[in-house]
C-alpha positions as CSV (number, residue, x, y, z in Angstrom):
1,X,-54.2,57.4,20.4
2,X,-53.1,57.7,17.1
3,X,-49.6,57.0,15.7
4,X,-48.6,59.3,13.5
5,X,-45.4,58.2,11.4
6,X,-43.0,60.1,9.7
7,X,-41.3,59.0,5.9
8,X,-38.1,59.9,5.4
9,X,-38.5,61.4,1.6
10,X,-34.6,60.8,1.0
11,X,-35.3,57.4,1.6
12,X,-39.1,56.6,0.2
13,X,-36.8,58.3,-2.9
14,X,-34.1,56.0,-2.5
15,X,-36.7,52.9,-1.8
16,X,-38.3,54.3,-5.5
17,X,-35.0,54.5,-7.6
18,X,-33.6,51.1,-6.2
19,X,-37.9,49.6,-7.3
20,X,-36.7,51.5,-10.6
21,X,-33.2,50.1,-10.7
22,X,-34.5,46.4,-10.5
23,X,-37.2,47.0,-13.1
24,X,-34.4,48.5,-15.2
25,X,-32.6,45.4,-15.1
26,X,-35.7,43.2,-15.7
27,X,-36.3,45.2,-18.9
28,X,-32.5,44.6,-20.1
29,X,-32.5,41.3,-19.0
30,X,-36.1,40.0,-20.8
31,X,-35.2,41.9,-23.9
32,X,-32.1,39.7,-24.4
33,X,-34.4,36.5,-23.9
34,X,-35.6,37.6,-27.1
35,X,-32.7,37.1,-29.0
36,X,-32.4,33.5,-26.9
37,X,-36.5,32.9,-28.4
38,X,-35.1,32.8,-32.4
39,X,-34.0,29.3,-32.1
40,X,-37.3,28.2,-30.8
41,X,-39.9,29.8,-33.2
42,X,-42.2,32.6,-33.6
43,X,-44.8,31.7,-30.8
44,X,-41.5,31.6,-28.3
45,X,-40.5,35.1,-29.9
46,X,-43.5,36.8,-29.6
47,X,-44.2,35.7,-26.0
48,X,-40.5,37.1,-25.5
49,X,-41.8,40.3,-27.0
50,X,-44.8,40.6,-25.0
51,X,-43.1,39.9,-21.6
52,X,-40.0,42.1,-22.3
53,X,-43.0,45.2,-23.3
54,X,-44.4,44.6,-19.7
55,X,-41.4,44.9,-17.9
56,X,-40.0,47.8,-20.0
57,X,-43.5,49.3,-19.3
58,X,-43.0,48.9,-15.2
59,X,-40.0,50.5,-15.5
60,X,-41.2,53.4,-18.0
61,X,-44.2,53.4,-14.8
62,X,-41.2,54.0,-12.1
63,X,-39.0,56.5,-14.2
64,X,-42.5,58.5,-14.3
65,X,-43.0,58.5,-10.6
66,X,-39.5,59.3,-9.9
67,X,-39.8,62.3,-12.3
68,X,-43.0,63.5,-10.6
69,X,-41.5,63.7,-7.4
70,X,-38.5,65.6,-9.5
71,X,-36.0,63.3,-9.3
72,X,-33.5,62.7,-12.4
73,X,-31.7,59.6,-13.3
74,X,-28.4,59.3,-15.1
75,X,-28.9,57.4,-18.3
């Protein structure tokens, strides 16, 4: 037999913003390790930069996925 499951799309959505949520907060929180980097020198900045790019990149990643499924977040 097979099992056929159902998803919920209220809650895969809700599963998605709260993924999107999270990487929001990664973004905000790697971007202000930059700022912490500038006592430590330019290597220590520009790994800051890179990882803070990523992150804001993941969340850019969800924010497109939630828009293709045509849901909106409040900035």
């Amino acid at each position: 037999m097979n099992a056929v499951t159902s998803v919920n799309p209220h809650s895969a959505h809700a599963d998605l913003i709260a993924t999107y949520r999270r990487a929001e907060a990664e973004a905000a929180h790697k971007f202000s390790l930059i700022k912490a980097a500038e006592k430590k020198g330019p290597k220590a900045i520009q790994t800051a930069i890179d990882t803070s790019a990523k992150a804001a990149k993941r969340r850019d990643a969800y924010a497109k996925k939630l828009l293709d499924l045509g849901v909106t977040l409040d900035a």
